[in-house]
C-alpha positions as CSV (number, residue, x, y, z in Angstrom):
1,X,77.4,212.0,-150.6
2,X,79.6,214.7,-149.8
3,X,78.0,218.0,-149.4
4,X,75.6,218.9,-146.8
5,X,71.9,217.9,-146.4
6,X,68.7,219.4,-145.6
7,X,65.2,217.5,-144.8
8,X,61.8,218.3,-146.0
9,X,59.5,216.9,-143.6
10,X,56.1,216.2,-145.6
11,X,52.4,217.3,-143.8
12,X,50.8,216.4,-146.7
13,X,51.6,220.1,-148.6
14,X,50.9,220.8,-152.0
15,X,53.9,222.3,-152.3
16,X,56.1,220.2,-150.6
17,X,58.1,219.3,-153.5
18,X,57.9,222.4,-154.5
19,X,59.9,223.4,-151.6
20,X,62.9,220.5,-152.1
21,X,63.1,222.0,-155.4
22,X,64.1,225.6,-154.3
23,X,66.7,224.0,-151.8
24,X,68.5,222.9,-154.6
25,X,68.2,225.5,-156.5
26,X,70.0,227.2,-154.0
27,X,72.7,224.4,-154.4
28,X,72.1,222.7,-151.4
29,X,71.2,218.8,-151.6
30,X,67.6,217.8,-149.6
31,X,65.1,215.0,-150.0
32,X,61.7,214.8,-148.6
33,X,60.9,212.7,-145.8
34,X,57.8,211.2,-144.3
35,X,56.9,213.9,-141.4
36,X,56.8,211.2,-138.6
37,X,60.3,210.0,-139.0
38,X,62.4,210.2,-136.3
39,X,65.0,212.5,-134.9
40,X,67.7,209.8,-134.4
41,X,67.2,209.2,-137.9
42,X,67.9,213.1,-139.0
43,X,71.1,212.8,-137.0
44,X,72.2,209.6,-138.6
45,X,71.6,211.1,-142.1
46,X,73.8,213.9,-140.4
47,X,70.8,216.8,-141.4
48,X,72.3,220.4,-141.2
49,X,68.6,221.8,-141.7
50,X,64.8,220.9,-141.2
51,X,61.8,222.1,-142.6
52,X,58.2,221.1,-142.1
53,X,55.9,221.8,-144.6
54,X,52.6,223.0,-144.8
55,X,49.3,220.9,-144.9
56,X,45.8,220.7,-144.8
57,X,45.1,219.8,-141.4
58,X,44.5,221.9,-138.2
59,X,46.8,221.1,-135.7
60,X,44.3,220.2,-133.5
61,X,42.7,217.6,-135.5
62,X,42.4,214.5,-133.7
63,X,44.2,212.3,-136.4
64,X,46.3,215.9,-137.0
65,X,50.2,214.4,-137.8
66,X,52.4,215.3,-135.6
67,X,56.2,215.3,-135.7
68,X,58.9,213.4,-133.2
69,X,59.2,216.0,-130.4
70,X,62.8,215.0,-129.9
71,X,63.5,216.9,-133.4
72,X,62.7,220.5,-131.9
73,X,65.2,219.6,-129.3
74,X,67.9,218.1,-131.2
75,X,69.7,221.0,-131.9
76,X,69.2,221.1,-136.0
77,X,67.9,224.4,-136.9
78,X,64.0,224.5,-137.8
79,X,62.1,225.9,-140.3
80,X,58.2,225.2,-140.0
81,X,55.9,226.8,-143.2
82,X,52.3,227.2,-142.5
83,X,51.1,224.3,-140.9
84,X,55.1,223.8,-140.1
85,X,54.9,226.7,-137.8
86,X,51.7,225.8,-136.1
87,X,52.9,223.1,-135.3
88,X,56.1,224.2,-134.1
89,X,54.2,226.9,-131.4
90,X,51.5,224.6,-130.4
91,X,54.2,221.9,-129.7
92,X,56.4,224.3,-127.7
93,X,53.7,225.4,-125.5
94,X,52.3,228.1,-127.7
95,X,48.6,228.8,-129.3
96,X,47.4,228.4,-132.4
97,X,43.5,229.6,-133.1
98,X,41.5,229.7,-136.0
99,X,42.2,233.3,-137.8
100,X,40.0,235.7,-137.1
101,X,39.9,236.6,-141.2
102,X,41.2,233.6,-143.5
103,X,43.7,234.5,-145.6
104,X,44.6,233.6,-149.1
105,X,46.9,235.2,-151.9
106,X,49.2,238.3,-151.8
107,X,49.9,239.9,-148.8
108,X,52.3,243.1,-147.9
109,X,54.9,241.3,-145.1
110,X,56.4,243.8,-142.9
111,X,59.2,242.7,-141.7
112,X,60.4,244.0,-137.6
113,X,63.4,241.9,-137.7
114,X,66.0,242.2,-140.8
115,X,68.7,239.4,-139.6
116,X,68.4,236.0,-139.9
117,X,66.0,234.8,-141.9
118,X,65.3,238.3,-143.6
119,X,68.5,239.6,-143.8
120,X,69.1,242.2,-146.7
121,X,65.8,242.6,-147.4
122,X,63.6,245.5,-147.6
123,X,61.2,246.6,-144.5
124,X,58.6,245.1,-146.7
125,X,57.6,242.7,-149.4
126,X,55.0,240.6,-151.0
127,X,54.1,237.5,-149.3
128,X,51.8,234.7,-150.5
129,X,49.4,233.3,-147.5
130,X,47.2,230.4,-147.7
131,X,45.7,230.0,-144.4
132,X,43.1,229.8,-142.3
133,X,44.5,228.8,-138.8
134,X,47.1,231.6,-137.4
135,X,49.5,231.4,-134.1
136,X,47.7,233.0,-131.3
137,X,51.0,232.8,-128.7
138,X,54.2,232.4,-129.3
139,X,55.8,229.8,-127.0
140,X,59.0,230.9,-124.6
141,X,61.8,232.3,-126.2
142,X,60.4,233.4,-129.3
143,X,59.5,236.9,-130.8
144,X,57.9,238.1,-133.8
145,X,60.3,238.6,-136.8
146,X,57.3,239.9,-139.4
147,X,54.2,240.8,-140.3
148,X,50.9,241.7,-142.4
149,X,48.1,243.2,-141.6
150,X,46.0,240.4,-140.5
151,X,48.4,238.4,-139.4
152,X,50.5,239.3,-136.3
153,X,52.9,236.3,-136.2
154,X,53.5,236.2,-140.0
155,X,57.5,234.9,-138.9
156,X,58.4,234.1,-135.2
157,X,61.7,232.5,-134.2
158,X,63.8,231.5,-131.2
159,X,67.0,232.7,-132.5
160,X,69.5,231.0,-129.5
161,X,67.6,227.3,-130.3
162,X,67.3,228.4,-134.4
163,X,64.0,227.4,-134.6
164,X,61.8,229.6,-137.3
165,X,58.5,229.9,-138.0
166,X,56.8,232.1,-140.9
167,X,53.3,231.6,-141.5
168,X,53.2,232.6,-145.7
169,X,54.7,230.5,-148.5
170,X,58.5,231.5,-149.2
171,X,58.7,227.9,-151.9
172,X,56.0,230.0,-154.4
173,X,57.2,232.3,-156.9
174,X,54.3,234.8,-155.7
175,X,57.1,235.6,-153.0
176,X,59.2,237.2,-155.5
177,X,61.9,237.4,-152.7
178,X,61.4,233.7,-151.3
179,X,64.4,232.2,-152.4
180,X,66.2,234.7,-150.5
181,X,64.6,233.8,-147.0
182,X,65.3,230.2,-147.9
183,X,69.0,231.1,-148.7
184,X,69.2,233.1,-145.4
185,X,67.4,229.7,-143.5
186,X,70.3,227.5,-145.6
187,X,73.6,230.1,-145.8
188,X,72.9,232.2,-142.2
189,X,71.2,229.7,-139.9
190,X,72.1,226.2,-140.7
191,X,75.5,227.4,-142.0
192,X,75.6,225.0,-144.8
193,X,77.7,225.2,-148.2
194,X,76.2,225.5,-151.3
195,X,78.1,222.4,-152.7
196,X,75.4,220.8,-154.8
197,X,75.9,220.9,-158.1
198,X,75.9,218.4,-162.0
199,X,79.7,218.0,-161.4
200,X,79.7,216.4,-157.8
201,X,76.4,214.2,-158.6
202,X,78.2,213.2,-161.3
203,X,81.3,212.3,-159.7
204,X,79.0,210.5,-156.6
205,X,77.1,208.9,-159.5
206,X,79.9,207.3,-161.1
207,X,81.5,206.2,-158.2
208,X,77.7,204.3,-156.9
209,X,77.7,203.1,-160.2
210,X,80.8,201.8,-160.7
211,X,80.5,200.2,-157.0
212,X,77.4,198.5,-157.5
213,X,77.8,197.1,-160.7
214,X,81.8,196.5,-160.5
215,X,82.9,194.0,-163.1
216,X,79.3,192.4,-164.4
217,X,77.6,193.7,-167.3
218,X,74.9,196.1,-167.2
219,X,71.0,196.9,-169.6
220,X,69.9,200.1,-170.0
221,X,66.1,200.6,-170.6
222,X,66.6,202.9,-173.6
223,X,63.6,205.2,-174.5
224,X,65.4,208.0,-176.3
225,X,64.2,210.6,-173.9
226,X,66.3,213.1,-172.2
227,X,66.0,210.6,-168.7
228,X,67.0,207.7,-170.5
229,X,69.8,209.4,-172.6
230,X,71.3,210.9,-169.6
231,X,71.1,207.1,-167.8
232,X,73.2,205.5,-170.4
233,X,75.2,208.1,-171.0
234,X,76.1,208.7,-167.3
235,X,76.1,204.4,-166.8
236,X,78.4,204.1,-170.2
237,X,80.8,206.5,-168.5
238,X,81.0,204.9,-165.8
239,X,81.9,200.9,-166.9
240,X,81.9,201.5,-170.7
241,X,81.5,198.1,-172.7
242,X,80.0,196.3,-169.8
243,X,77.1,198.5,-170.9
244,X,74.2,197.3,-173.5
245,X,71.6,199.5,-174.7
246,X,68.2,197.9,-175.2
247,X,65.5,200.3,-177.6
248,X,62.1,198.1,-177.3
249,X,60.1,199.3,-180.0
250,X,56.5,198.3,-178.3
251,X,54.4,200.2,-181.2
252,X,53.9,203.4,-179.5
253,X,56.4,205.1,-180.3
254,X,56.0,208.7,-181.9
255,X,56.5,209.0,-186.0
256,X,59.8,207.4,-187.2
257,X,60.9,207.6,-183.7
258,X,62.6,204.2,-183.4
259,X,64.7,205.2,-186.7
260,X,66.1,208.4,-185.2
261,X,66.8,206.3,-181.4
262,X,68.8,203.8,-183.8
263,X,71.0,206.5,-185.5
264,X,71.6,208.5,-182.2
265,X,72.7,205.7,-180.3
266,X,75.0,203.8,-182.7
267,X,76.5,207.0,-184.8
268,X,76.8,209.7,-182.4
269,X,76.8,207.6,-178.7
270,X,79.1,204.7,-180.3
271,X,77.1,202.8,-177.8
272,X,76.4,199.1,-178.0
273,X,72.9,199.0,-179.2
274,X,69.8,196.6,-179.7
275,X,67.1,196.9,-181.2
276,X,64.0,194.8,-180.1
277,X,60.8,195.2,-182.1
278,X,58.1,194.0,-179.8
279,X,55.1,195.7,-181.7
280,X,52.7,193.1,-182.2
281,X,53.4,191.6,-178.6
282,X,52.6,195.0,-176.8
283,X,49.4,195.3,-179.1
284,X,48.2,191.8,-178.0
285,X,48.9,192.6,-174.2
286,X,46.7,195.7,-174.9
287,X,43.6,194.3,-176.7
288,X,40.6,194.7,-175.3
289,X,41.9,197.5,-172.3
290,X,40.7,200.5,-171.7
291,X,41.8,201.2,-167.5
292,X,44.2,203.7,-167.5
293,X,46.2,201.8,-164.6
294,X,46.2,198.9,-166.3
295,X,47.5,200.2,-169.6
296,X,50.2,201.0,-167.6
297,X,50.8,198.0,-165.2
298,X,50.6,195.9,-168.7
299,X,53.0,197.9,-170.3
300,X,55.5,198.4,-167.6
301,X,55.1,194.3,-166.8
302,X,55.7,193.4,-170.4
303,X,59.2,195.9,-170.6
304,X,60.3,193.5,-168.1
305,X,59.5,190.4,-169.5
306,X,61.0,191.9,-172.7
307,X,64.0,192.6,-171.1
308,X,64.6,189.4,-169.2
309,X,64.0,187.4,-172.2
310,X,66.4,189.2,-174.5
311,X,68.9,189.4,-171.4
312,X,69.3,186.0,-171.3
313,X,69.9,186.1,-175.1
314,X,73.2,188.2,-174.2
315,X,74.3,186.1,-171.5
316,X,74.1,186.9,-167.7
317,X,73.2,190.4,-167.2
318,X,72.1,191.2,-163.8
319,X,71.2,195.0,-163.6
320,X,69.1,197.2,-165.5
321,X,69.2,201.1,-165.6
322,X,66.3,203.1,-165.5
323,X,65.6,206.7,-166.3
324,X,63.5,206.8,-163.0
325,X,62.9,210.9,-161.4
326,X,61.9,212.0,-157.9
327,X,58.3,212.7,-159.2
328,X,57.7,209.0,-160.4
329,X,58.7,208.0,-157.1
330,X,56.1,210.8,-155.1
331,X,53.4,210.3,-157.8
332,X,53.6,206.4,-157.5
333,X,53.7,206.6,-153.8
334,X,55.8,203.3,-153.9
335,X,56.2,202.9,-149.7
336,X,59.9,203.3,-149.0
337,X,60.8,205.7,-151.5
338,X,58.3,208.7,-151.1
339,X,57.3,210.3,-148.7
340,X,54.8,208.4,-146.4
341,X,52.0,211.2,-146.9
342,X,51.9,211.0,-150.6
343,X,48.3,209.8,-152.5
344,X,49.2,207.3,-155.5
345,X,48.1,209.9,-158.8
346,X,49.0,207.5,-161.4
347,X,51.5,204.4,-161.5
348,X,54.7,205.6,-163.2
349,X,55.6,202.1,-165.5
350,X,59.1,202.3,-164.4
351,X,58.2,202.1,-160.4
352,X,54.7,200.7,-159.1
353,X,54.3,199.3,-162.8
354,X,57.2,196.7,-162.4
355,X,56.3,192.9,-161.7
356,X,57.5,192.0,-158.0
357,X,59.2,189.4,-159.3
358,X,61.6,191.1,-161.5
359,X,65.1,189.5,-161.9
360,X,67.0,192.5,-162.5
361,X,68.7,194.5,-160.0
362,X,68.0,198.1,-160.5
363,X,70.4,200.9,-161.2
364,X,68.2,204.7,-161.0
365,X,70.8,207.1,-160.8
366,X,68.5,209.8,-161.1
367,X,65.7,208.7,-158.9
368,X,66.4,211.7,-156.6
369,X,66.4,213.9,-159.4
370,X,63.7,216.9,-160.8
371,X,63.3,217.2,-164.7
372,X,65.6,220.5,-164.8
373,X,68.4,218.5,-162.9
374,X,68.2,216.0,-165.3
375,X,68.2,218.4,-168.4
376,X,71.2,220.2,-166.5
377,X,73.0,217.1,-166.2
378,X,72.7,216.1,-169.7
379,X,74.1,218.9,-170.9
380,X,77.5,218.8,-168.6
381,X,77.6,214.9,-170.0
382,X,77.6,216.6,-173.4
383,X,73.8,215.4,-174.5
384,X,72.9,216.9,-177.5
385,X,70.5,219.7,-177.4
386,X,67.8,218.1,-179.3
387,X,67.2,215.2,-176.7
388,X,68.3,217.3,-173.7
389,X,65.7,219.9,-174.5
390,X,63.3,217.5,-175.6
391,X,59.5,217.3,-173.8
392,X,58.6,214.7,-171.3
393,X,57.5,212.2,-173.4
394,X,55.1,209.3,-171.3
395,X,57.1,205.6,-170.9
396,X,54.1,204.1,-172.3
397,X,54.1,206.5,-174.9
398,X,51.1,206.9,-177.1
399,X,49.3,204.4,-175.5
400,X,47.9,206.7,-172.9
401,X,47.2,209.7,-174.8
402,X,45.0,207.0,-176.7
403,X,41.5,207.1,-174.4
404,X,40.3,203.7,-174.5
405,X,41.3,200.4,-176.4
406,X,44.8,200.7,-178.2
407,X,45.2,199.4,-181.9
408,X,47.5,199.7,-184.7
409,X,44.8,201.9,-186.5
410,X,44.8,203.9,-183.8
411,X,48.1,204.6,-183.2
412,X,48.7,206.2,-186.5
413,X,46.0,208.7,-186.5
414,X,47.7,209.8,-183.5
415,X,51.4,209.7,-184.8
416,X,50.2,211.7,-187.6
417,X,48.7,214.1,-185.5
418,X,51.1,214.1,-183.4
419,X,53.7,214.7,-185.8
420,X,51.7,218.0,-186.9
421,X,51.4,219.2,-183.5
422,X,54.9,219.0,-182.9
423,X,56.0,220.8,-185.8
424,X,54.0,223.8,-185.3
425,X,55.1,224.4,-181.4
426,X,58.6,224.3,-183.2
427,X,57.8,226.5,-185.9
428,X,56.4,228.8,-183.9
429,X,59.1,229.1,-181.2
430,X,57.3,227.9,-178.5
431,X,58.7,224.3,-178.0
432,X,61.0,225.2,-175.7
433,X,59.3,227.9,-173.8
434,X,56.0,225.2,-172.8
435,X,56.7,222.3,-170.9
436,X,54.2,219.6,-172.9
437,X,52.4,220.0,-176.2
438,X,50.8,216.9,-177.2
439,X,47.4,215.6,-178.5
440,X,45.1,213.2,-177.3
441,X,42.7,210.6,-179.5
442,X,39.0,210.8,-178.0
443,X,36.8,207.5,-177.7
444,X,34.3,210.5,-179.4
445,X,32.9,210.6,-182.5
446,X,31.1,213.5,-183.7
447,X,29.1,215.2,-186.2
448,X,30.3,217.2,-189.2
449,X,30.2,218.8,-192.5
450,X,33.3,218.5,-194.8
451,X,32.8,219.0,-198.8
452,X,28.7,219.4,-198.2
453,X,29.0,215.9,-196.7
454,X,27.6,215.0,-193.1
455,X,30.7,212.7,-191.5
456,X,30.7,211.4,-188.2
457,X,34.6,211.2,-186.9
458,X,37.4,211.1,-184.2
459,X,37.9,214.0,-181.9
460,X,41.5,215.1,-181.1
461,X,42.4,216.9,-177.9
462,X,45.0,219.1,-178.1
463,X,47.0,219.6,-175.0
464,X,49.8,222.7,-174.4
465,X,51.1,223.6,-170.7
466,X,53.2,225.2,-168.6
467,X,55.6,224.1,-165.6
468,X,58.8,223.8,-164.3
469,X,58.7,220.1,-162.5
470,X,55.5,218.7,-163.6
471,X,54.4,219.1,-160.0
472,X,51.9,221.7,-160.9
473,X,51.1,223.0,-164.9
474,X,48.4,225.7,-166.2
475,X,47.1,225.3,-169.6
476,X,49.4,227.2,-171.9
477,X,47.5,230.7,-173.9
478,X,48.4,229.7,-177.4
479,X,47.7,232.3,-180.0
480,X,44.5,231.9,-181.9
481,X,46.4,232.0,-185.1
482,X,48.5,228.8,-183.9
483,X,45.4,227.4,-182.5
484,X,43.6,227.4,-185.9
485,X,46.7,226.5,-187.7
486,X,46.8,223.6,-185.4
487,X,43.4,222.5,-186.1
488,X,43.5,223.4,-189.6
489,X,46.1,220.8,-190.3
490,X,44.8,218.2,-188.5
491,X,41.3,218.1,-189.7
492,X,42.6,218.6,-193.3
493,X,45.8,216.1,-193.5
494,X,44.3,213.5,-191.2
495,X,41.0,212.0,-192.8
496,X,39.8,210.4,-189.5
497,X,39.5,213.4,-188.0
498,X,36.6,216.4,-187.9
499,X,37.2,218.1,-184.6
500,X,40.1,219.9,-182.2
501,X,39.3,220.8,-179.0
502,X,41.7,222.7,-176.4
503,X,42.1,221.4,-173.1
504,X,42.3,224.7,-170.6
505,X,42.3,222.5,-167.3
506,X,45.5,223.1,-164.9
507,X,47.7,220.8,-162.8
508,X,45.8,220.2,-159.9
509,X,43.1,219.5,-160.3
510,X,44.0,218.4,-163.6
511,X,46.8,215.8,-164.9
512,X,49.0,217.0,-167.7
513,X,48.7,213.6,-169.3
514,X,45.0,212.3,-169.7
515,X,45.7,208.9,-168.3
């Protein structure tokens, strides 16, 4: 790629990718890294910049993880965050002590040195500190550049060797004037160009593609989702009728969904299209399941198999193009493409959900991407609005807002539902302003009165929240009004259903989705 890179060295932070994020948002390309990689490996990738993240351990644990010392004498400017600069000092010959007050949330930063890292800002700001370790003494060469009140190192740095320390959290939007410090770290100290941007991935993009798949023909998983949209959109660009797109209706689709793909795709795209309805096959694969992983290992094992079989029906077609993002890879903790301190949260069907032995080669243009990237991207490939806007919508679809077995019955309670949910976010303006708003079909029955009549019914979890990468989400404060409108419909237009509950857990400790 041709722009300058940046490394996030991973301690295990919650906010790790929470930092890549704001990198590129400042236009500057980064990827995180497992923390113990090695230094001649930064240089080969030719890193401008480093930062090591923050973490839960104390860097004097005895199984504490520790980075290649050669990196804090290579020569690429440093930037260590919480644990990151801990680390940093202690390595260096510093000290690093327990605090003598813990400290979590806002804090006033008072900043003693305004170049560098804080240049332009104000003599003081808000910080965000989570922390209960502190640097005790700095190391040789470095002097205190901030801070608060109970923290006396809040930012150290050795300005000749660029290496930078600052004990709070400048990734969180609680540090209102984070991005800036970060742009300082990026512009001032690493001296890199803020060259990242939709029109040179997509020029890189095209050009990968083009060179990987060169004269052969090429499948595109097709879900209608803004991911998968952008894929074939981006891949048909690239080598035009060498490109088939494959819709595999498995059932679980959302209501009349597979109708509108069809249109889209044939009318507007003018994209070679097939349509494979593979309902009662999925169903089959499903019966009798009720493991969240599994549902999801089946279903992602079974797109395969679909694929291969109807591949074959085409002739040979050797690659297939996924909608795959950088959070499917961290959340599936797949070894070799996250980072290696990441805890597998849930197998994303189009990574750790594929068969070993699958016969495709894969194409995932936008495996390195986050959701607004992707959304950003569609829109400069001239996606329409409705699918570039569009919610994250699950690959398995239905089948794992469905807790317990999946069955035809089941499904179209939930489409219906579904379908009503939907079109009161919309009519209400909030579609666009939440990240998710879906409902969930309970393995609950429960008791109730409708037309002085005891019945004894489903239970539908209604689910609304907010983010910006899926990463993290809090539970979204939906009027009361739209809340009962909500329910009102439900209960009233969906006869297998007598209750609506709100689900008000957040992202951790929480999943947005419930499988």
């Amino acid at each position: 790629m041709n722009h300058d890179f940046i490394a996030v060295l991973d301690f295990g932070a919650q906010y790790a990718m929470l930092i890549a994020r704001r990198v590129r948002e400042c236009n500057v390309y980064c990827e995180i890294l497992p923390y113990n990689i090695k230094a001649s490996e930064l240089k080969k990738k030719n890193a401008k910049g480093i930062i090591l993240s923050g973490g839960p351990s104390s860097v004097y644990d005895s199984d504490a993880p520790k980075l290649d010392k050669e990196i804090l004498t290579s020569g690429i400017p440093i930037l260590g965050i919480c644990y990151g600069q801990q680390l940093i000092s202690k390595e260096l010959g510093g000290e690093v002590k327990p605090g003598h007050k813990k400290e979590y949330g806002k804090a006033s930063l008072l900043i003693d040195d305004q170049t560098n890292l804080f240049a332009g800002l104000q003599k003081e700001i808000q910080c965000w500190m989570s922390h209960g370790d502190e640097v005790n003494k700095l190391p040789q060469g470095f002097k205190v550049l901030a801070h608060t009140a109970n923290t006396a190192h809040a930012a150290v740095g050795n300005l000749e060797k660029k290496i930078f320390g600052v004990q709070f959290h400048p990734e969180v939007v609680h540090t209102p004037q984070g991005l800036e410090i970060l742009k300082n770290f990026l512009y001032i100290i690493c001296d890199v160009k803020p060259t990242w941007n939709t029109k040179n991935f997509i020029e890189n993009a095209l050009s990968e593609i083009r060179e990987s798949v060169g004269n052969k023909n090429i499948l595109c998983a097709l879900s209608g989702g803004v991911d998968s949209t952008t894929v074939s959109v981006l891949v048909h660009q690239a080598v035009g009728k060498q490109l088939t797109c494959m819709f595999i209706d498995q059932g679980f689709m959302r209501k009349n969904e597979p109708e509108k793909i069809k249109r889209l795709f044939k009318d507007f795209f003018g994209i070679n299209f097939i349509h494979i309805n593979a309902v009662d096959r999925f169903f089959e694969k499903l019966k009798g399941v009720t493991d969240p992983e599994e549902k999801r290992h089946r279903i992602g094992n079974e797109f395969i198999r679909v694929f291969e079989e109807e591949a074959k029906k085409l002739g040979n077609i050797p690659f297939l193009a996924q909608g795959t993002l950088y959070p499917d890879v961290i959340e599936s903790a797949v070894p070799g493409l996250s980072s290696t301190t990441a805890v597998r949260i849930k197998t994303h069907h189009n990574v750790g959900g594929l068969p070993k032995d699958i016969q495709f080669k894969l194409i995932e243009p936008l495996k390195m991407l986050f959701k607004d990237e992707v959304r950003a991207l569609g829109k400069e490939l001239g996606v329409p609005e409705e699918i570039v806007s569009r919610q994250p919508f699950p690959g398995p679809g239905l089948a794992i807002r469905i807790i317990g077995e999946v069955n035809k019955e089941r499904i179209k309670v939930l489409q219906e539902v579904d379908d009503i949910v939907v079109t009161e976010i919309k009519n209400a303006g909030l579609y666009k302003k939440v990240w998710q708003s879906f409902a969930v079909l309970l393995p609950i029955r429960t008791v109730g009165v409708m037309g002085d009549k005891r019945t004894y019914l489903n239970t539908i979890a209604l689910r609304v929240v907010q983010s910006t990468d899926a990463m993290t989400a809090d539970w979204a404060k939906l009027p009361y009004e739209l809340l009962e409108k909500i329910s009102n419909r439900i209960i009233n237009e969906t006869p297998e259903i007598n209750r609506v509950v709100y689900d008000i857990s957040s992202k951790p400790p929480a999943t947005i989705e419930w499988e």
